[in-house]
C-alpha positions as CSV (number, residue, x, y, z in Angstrom):
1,X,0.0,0.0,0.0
2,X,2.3,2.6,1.3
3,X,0.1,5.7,0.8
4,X,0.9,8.9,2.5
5,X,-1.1,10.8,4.5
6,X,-2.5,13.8,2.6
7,X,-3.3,16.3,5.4
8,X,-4.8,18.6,3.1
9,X,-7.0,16.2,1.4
10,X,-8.1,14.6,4.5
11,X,-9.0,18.0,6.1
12,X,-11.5,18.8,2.8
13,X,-12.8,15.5,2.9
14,X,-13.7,16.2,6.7
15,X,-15.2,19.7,6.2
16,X,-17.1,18.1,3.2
17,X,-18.4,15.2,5.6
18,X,-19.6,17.2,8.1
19,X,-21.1,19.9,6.2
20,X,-23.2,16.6,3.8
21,X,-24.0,14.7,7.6
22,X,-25.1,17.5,8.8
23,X,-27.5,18.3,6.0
24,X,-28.6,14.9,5.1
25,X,-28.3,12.6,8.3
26,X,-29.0,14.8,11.4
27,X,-32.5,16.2,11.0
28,X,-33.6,12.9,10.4
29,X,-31.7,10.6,12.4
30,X,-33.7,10.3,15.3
31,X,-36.7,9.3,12.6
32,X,-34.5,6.5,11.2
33,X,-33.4,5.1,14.7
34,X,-37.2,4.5,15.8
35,X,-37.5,3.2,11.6
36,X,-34.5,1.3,12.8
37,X,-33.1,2.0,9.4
38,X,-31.9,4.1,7.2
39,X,-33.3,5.1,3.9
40,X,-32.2,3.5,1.2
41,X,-32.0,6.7,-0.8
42,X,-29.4,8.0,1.6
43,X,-26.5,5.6,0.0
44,X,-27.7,6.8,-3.3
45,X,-27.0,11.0,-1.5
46,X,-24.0,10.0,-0.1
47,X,-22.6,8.6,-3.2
48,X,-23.3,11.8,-5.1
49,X,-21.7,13.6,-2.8
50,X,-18.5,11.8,-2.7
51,X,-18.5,10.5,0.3
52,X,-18.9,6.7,-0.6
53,X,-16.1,4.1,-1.2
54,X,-13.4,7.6,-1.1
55,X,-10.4,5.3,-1.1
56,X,-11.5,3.3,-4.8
57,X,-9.4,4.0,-7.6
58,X,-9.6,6.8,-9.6
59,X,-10.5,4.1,-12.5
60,X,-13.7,3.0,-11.0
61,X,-15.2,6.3,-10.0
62,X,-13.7,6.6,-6.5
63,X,-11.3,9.4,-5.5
64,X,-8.7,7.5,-5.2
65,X,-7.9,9.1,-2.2
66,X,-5.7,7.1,1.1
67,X,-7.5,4.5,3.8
68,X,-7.0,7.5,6.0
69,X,-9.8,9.2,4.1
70,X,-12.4,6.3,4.4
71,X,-11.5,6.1,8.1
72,X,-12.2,10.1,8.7
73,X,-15.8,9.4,7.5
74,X,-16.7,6.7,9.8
75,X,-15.0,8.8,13.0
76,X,-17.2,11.9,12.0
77,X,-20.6,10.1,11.7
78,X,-19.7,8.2,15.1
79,X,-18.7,11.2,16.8
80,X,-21.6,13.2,15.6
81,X,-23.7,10.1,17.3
82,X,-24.3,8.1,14.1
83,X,-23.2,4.9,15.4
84,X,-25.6,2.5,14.2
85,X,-24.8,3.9,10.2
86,X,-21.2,4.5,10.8
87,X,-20.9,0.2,11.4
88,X,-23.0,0.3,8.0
89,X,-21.1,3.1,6.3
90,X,-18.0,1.2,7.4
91,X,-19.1,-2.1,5.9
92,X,-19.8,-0.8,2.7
93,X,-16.9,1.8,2.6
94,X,-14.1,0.1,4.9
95,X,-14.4,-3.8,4.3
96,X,-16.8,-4.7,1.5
97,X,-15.1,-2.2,-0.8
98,X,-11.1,-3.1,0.2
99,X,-12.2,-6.8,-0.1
100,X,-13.2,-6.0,-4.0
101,X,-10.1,-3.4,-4.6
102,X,-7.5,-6.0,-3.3
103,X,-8.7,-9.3,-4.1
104,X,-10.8,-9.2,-7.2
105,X,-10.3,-9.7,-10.7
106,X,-10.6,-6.8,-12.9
107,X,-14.2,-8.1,-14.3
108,X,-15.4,-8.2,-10.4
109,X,-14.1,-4.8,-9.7
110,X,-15.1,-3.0,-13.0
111,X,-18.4,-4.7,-12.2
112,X,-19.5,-3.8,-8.3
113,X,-17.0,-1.1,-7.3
114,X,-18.3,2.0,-9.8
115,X,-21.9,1.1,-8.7
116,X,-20.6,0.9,-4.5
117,X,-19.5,4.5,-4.9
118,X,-22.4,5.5,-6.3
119,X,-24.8,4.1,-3.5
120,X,-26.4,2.3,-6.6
121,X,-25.1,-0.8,-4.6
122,X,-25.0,-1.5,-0.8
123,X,-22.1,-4.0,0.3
124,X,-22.2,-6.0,3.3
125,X,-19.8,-9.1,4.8
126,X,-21.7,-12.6,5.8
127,X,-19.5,-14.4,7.8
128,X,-21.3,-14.9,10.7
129,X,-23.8,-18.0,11.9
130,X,-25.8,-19.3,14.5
131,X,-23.1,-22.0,15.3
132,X,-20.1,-19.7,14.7
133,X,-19.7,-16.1,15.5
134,X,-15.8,-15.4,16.5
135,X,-14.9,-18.3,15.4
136,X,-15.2,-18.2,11.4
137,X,-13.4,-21.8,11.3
138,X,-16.5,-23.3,12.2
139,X,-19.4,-22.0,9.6
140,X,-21.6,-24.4,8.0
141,X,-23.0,-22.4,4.6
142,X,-21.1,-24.4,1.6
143,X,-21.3,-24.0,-1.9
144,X,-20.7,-27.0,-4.5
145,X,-19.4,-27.4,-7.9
146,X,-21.9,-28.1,-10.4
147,X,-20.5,-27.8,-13.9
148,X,-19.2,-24.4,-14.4
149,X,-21.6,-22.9,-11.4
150,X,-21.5,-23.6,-7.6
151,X,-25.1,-24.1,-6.0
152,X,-25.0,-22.0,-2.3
153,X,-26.8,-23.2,0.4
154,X,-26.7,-21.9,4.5
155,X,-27.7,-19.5,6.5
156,X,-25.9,-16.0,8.2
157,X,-26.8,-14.3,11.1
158,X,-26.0,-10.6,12.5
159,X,-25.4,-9.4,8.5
160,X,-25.2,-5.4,8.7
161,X,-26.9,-3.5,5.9
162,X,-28.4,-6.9,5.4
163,X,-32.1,-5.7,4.6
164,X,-30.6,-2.7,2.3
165,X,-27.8,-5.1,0.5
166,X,-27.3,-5.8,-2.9
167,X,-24.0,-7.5,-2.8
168,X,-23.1,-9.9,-0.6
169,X,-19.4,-11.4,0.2
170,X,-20.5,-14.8,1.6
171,X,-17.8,-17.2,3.2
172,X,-18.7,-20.8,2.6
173,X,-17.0,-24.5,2.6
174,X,-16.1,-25.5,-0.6
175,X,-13.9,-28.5,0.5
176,X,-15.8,-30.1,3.9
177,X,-13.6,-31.7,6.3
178,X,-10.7,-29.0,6.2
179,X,-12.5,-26.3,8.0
180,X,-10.5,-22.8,7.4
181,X,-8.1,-24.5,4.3
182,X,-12.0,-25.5,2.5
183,X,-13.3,-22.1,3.2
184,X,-14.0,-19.9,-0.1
185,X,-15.0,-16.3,-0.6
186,X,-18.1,-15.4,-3.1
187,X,-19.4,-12.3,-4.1
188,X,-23.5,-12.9,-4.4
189,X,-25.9,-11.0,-6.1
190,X,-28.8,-10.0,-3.2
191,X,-31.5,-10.3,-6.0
192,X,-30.4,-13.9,-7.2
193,X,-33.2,-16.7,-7.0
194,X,-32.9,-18.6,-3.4
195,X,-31.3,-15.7,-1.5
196,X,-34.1,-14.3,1.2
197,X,-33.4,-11.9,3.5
198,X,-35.1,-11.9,7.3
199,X,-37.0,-9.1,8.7
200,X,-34.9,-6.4,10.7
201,X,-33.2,-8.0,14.1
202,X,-34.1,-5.8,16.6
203,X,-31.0,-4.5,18.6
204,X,-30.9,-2.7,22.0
205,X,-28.5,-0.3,20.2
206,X,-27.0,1.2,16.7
207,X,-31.1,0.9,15.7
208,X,-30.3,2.8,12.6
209,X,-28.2,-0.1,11.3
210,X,-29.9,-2.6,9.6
211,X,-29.5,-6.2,10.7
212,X,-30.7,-9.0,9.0
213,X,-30.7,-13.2,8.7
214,X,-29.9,-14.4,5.4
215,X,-30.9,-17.6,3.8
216,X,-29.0,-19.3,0.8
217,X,-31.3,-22.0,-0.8
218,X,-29.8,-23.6,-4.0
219,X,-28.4,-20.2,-4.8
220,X,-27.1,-20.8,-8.3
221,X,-23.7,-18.6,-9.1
222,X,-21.8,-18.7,-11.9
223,X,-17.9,-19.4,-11.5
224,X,-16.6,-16.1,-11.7
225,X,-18.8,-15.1,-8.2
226,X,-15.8,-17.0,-6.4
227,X,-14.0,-13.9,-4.7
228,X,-9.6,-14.7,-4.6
229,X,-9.2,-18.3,-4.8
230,X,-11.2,-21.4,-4.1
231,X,-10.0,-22.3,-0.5
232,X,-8.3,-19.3,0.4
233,X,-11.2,-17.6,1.9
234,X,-10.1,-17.8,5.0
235,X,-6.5,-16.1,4.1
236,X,-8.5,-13.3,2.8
237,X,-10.2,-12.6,5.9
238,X,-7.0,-12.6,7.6
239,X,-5.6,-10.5,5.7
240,X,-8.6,-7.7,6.0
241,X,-9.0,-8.2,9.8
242,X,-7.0,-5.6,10.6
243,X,-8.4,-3.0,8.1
244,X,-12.1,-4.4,9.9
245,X,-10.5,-4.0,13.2
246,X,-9.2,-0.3,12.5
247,X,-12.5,0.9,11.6
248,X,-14.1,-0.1,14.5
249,X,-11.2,1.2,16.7
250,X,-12.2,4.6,14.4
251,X,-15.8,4.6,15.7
252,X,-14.5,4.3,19.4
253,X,-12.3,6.8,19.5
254,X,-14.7,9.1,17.9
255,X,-17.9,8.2,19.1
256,X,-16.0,8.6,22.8
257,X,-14.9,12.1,21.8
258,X,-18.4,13.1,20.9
259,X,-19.5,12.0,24.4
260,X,-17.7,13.8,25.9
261,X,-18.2,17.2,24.0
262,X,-21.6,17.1,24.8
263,X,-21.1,15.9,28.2
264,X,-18.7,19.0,29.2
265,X,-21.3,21.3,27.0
266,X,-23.9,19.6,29.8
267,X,-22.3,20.1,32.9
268,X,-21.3,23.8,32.4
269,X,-25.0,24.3,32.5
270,X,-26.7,21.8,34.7
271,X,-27.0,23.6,38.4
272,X,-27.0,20.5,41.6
273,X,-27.2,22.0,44.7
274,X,-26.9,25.6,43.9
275,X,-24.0,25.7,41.8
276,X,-22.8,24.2,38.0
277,X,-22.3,20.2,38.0
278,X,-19.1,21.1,36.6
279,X,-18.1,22.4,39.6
280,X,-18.0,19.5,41.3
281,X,-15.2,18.0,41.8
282,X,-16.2,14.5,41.4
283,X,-17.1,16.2,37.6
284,X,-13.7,17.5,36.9
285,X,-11.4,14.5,38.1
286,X,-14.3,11.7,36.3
287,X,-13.9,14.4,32.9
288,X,-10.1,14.3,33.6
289,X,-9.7,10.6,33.6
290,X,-12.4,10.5,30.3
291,X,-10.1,12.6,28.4
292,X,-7.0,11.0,29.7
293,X,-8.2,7.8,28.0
294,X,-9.8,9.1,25.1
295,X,-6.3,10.8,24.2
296,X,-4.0,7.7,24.7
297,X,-6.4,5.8,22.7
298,X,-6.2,8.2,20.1
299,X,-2.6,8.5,19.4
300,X,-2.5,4.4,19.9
301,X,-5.5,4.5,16.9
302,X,-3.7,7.2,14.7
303,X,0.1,5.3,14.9
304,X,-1.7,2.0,14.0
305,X,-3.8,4.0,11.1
306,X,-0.2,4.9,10.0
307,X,1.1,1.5,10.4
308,X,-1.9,0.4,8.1
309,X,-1.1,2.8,5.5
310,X,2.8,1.4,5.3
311,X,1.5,-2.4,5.3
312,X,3.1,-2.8,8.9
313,X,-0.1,-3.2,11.2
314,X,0.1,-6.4,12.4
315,X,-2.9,-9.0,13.6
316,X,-2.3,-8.8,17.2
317,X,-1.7,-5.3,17.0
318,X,-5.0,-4.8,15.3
319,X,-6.1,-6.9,17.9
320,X,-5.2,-4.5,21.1
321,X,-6.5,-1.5,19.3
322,X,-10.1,-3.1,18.9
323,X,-10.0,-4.2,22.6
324,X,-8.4,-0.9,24.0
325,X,-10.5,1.2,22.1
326,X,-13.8,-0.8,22.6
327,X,-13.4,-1.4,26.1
328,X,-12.6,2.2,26.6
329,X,-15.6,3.8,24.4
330,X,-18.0,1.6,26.9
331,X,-16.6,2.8,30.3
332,X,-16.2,6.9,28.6
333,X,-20.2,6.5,27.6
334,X,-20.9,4.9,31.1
335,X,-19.1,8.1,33.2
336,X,-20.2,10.4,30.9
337,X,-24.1,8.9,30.8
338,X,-23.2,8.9,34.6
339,X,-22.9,13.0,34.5
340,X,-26.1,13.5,33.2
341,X,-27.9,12.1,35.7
342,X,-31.6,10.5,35.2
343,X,-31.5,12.7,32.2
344,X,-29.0,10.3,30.7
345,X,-31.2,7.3,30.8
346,X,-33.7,9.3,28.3
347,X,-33.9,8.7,24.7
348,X,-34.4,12.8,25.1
349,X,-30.7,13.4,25.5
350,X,-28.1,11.9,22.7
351,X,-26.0,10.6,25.7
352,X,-27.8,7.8,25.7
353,X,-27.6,6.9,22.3
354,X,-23.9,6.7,22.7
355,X,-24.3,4.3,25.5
356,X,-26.5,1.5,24.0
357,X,-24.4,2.1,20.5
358,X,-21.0,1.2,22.3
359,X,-22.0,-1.9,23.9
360,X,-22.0,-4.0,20.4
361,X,-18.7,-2.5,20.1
362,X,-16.7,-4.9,22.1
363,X,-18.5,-8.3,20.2
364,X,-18.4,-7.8,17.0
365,X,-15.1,-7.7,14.1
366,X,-14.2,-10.2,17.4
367,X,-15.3,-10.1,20.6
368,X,-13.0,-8.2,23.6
369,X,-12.4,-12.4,24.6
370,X,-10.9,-13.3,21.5
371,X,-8.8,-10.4,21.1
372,X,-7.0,-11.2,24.4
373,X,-6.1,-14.2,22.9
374,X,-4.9,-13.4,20.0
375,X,-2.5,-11.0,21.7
376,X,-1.9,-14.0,24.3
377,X,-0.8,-15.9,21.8
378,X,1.6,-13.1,20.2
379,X,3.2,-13.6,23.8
380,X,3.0,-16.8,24.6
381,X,2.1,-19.1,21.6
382,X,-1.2,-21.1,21.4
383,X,0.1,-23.2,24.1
């Protein structure tokens, strides 16, 4: 990769994505939360404004801008309080998108990508089952050979943009008995015969996002759906986990410095006991400690974003960002949800969106558990 950080272009692309956010997504946000989706016209807005796919190559309608770009949207639609569509945005944008860019053929890419920067197609990743959820080594879906076409077959749970999808990457055995060496990647058309989607999962948090169960019966694809090659899906993943893992560590980080802007904007005008609440000064030393960890987690986030850019972020430490970052953005929304009182536990005030938004934070991309043992092993081995 080894792309530069472009300061200036990543400053316009923020001042354009907060300007477009603020016009498109905030006066209806808290209308799509209680939809508990977004419009599906919003991609298509978003993708005329830009702000889709940024880091696509120049050739198939993206800017061709640096990851750094792609990861500057997802931070300002999670620190404006966006969660549940920054994990969609970030989907489509951060892992559907690279997936295509780095590991397709040129047909695949000319074929998806100029349509996923448009909006005209909504990307999302189906890895995920009722029998295997960290653990990707131990899906079930499979797809099978039959002439020059594989029928697919399985189910996926917890699939993001899964009601608004029309391209799916779909991980699925291809040789049984070898678990992650049979595993194949396929890119599968959402409007193919035998692919149904669920109704909307409903989710304590991130309502906006849509979540979905997706069913593959005798999905019929031709040979060129097969994403990379047949029975290196699972070398693909790994090698995207920590792009995945970045972008989550992105809406942490961000989200956490949105809670607590509006938390301090809170307490310098909430009176307790005669005086302000920032007065207090169980306020100042809790706001202290919040910023404390927000900042350290920052510059940990920005040096791996750098190490990303250089090909030098490695899995495990991928892995310590997602659980230092995730693990932090719950406690910072807890304090800070703490500060505004009964008020806090309101869907009235936004602090409370950034509390049930976090929790999901520290499960999926790999839960807070499995991160500690991938860095355990970085230490100590699998033994």
């Amino acid at each position: 990769m080894n792309q530069a950080v472009d300061l200036d272009e990543l400053t316009l692309f923020r001042d354009m994505a907060r300007r477009a956010f603020d016009k498109e997504i905030t006066p209806f946000y808290e209308e799509w939360e209680q939809d508990h989706m977004v419009p599906r016209q919003l991609w298509n807005t978003l993708g005329a404004a830009g702000l889709l796919c940024p880091d696509v190559d120049e050739t198939y309608g993206g800017a061709g801008a640096t990851p750094h770009v792609t990861l500057a949207m997802i931070e300002e639609l999670s620190r404006m309080g966006f969660g549940g569509f920054a994990s969609g945005y970030g989907i489509h944008s951060n892992i559907v998108a690279p997936y295509l860019s780095r590991h397709g053929t040129e047909a695949q890419k000319a074929h998806w990508l100029p349509r996923m920067v448009t909006g005209d197609v909504v990307g999302a990743l189906a890895m995920t089952e009722p029998g295997a959820g960290s653990n990707v080594q131990g899906i079930r879906t499979n797809a099978v050979r039959d002439g020059d076409e594989w029928v697919l077959n399985g189910s996926k749970i917890f699939i993001t943009n899964g009601i608004h999808a029309d391209l799916v990457i779909v991980a699925a055995i291809t040789d049984p008995g070898k678990g992650a060496k049979g595993t194949s990647l396929f890119l599968v058309d959402a409007h193919a015969a035998g692919f149904e989607k669920s109704r909307k999962i409903d989710k304590i948090g991130q309502h906006a996002s849509d979540t979905a169960l997706l069913f593959f019966t005798d999905v019929r694809l031709p040979a060129d759906a097969l994403l990379g090659e047949e029975n290196k899906g699972f070398a693909i993943l790994m090698d995207e986990l920590p792009r995945e893992r970045l972008g989550i560590a992105a809406q942490a980080v961000a989200a956490s410095e949105g809670a607590l802007d509006i938390t301090i904007e809170y307490v310098k005008e909430r009176e307790a006991f005669g005086q302000k609440v920032g007065q207090f000064q169980n306020t100042r030393f809790k706001l202290a400690d919040v910023k404390t960890q927000v900042a350290v987690n920052r510059a940990f986030y920005e040096q791996c974003a750098l190490k990303y850019a250089t090909d030098e972020l490695t899995t495990d430490e991928a892995a310590m960002l997602k659980l230092a970052s995730c693990e932090m953005q719950c406690d910072v929304a807890d304090q800070c949800l703490q500060l505004f009182g009964g008020y806090g536990y309101t869907t009235e005030y936004p602090i409370s969106r950034f509390y049930v938004d976090a929790r999901i934070q520290t499960i999926y991309g790999g839960t807070s558990e499995i991160m500690r043992e991938l860095v355990a092993r970085s230490i100590l081995g699998r033994d």
